[in-house]
C-alpha positions in Angstrom: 94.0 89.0 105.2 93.3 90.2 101.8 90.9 87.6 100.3 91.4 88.8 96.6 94.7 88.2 96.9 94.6 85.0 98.2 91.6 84.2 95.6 94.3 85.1 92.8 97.5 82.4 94.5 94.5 79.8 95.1 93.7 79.9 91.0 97.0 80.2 89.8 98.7 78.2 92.2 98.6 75.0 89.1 100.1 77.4 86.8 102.7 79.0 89.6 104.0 75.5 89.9 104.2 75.0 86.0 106.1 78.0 86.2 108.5 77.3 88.7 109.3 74.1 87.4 110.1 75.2 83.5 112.0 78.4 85.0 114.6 76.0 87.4 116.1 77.3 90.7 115.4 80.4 91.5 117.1 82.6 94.6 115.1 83.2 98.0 115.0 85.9 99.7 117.5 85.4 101.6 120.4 84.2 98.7 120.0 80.8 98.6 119.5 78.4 95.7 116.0 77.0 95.9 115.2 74.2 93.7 111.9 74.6 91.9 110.4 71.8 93.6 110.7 73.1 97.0 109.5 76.4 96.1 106.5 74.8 94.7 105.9 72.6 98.0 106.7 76.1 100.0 104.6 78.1 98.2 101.4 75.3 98.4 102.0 75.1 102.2 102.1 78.4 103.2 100.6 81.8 101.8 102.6 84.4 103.6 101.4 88.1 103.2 104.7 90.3 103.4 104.7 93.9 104.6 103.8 95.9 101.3 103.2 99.7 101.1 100.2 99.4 98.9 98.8 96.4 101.3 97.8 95.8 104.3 100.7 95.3 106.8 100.2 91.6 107.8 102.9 89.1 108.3 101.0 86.1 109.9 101.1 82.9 108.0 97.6 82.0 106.2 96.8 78.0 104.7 96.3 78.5 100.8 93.1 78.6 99.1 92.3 75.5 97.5 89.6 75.0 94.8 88.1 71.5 93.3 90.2 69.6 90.8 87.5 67.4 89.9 85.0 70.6 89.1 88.0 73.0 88.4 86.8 76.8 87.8 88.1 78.1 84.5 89.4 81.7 83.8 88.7 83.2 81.0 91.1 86.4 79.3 91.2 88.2 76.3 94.4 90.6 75.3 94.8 93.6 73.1 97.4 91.4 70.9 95.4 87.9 71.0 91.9 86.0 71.5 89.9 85.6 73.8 90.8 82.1 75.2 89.5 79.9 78.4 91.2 77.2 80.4 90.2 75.3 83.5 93.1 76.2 86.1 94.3 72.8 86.5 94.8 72.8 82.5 97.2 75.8 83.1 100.7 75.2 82.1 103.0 78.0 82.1 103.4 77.9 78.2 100.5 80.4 78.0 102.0 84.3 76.7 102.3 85.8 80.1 101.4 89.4 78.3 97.7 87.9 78.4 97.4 87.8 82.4 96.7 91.5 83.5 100.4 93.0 84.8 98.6 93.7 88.1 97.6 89.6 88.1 101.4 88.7 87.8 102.5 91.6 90.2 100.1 90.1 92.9 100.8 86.3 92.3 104.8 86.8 91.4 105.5 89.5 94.0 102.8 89.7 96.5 102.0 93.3 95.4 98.4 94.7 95.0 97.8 97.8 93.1 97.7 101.1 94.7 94.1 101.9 96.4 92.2 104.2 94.6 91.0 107.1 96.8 87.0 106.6 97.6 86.4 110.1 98.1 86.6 113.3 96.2 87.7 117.4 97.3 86.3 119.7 95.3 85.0 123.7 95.8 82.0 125.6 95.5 82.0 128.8 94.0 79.0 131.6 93.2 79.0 132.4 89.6 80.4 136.2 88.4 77.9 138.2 88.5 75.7 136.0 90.6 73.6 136.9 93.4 73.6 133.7 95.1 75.6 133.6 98.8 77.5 131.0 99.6 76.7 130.3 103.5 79.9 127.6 103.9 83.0 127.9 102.1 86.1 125.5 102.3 86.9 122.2 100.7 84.0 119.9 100.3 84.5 115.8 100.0 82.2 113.3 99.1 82.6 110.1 97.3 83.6 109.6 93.7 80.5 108.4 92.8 78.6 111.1 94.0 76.4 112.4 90.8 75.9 116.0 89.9 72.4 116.1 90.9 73.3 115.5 94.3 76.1 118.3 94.0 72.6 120.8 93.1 70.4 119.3 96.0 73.5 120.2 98.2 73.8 123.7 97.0 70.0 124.6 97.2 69.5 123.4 100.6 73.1 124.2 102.3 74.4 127.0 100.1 71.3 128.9 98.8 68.1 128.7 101.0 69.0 131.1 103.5 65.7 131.2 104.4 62.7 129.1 104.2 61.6 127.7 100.7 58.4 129.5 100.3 59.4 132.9 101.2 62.7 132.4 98.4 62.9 134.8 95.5 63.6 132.5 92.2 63.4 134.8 89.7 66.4 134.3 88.6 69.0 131.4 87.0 71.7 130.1 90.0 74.7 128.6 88.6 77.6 127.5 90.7 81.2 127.0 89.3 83.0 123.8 90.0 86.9 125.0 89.5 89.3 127.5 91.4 88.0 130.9 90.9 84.4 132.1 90.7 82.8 131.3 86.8 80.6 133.5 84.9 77.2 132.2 84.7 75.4 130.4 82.3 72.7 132.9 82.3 68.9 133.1 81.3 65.9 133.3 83.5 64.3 130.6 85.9 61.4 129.0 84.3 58.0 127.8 86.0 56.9 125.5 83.6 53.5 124.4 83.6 52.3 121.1 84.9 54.9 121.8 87.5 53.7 121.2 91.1 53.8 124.0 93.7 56.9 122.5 95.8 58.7 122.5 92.4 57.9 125.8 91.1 59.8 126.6 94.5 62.8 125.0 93.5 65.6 127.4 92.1 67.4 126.4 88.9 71.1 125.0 89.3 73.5 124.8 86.9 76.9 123.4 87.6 79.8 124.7 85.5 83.4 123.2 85.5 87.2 124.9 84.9 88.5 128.1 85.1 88.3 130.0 81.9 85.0 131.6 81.3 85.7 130.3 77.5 85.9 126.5 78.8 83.2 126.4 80.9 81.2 123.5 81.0 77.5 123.2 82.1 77.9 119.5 83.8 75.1 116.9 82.8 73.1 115.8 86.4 74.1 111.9 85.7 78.0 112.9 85.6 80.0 111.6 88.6 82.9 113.2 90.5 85.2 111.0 88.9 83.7 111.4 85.5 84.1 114.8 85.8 87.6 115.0 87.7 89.0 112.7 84.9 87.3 114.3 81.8 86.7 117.6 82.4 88.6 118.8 84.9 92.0 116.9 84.2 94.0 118.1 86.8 95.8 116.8 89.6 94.4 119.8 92.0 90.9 119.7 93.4 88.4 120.1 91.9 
């Protein structure tokens, strides 16, 4: 059972049968001519999840969620074209401007539709820099969630991609910068650092750069805090993997 869309029928179910009763009969499914009424008393008896291709394939029969009339929750919505407003779900009426429930809302409660899933995860590639004379050990599609930050990208490529060999025998005198994109990027240059005040493990640590898209001209050097999705829907702005 999907419990936010139960969640939504439970607090609109006042308004549903407002709505139902100021629209008249309305056909079934099936063809008939369903008076309001009975719709209403259908509808509170039963909460049927139908076969949906964005849902979850479920066709068993589910009581309705039912919340306090005494100690009503309220919802509380605000459109682009109006004001915020607030009403206590029992207060609902059907006369309210139906452009100020989200579409998604009506789609659920009206149709029994939920919005398409989002995908959780993330494919992107990792590519050496031109001119770079860092080896990448694994190559292939990569996945990883969409929240994955690029400073987690950069731990992955030192210790999976880079360190061929142990951490204190690794030659860093130079700047590694891997391209996020299709085809190899030119790198952002300059030397590694050691900055003092730096302790010995991280004077160890090579310097990562991540650069996104596939022109040399449009790189971009990635900030560490930037997700995959940030970057995928930003930056990147195309359908293809990353």
């Amino acid at each position: 059972v999907n419990l936010a869309r139960e969640t939504l029928k439970g607090l609109l179910v006042h308004w549903l049968a407002k709505r139902r009763q100021r629209h008249g009969t309305q056909a079934s499914a099936n063809g008939d001519v369903v008076s309001g009424k009975d719709m209403t008393a259908r509808s509170s008896a039963h909460s049927r999840i139908e076969v949906d291709g964005n849902a979850e394939n479920d066709s068993l029969v589910y009581p309705p969620f039912e919340f306090s009339t005494v100690s009503p929750p309220s919802i509380i919505t605000e459109g682009s074209q109006g004001g915020p407003w607030r009403k206590k779900i029992t207060e609902l009426d059907a006369t309210e401007d139906e452009k100020d429930f989200p579409l998604w809302v009506l789609d659920c409660v009206l149709n029994n539709r939920l919005p398409p899933r989002e995908k959780t995860k993330c494919s992107f590639y990792l590519h050496p820099c031109e001119g770079s004379a860092v080896r990448i050990l694994t190559q292939g599609k990569l996945s990883a969630p969409r929240i994955l930050r690029m400073h987690k990208v950069v731990n992955y490529v030192i210790e999976k991609l880079v360190l061929d060999k142990p951490i204190d025998s690794l030659n860093i005198d130079g700047t590694y910068a891997a391209g996020l994109g299709g085809q190899p990027q030119h790198s952002a240059g300059g030397e590694g650092s050691l900055r003092s005040g730096l302790k010995p493990w991280q004077k160890l640590r090579p310097s990562i750069e991540i650069l996104c898209n596939n022109q040399a001209s449009q790189s971009y050097v990635l900030s560490p805090e930037m997700s995959l999705a940030t970057v995928r829907a930003y930056i990147w702005k195309r359908p293809e993997d990353l």
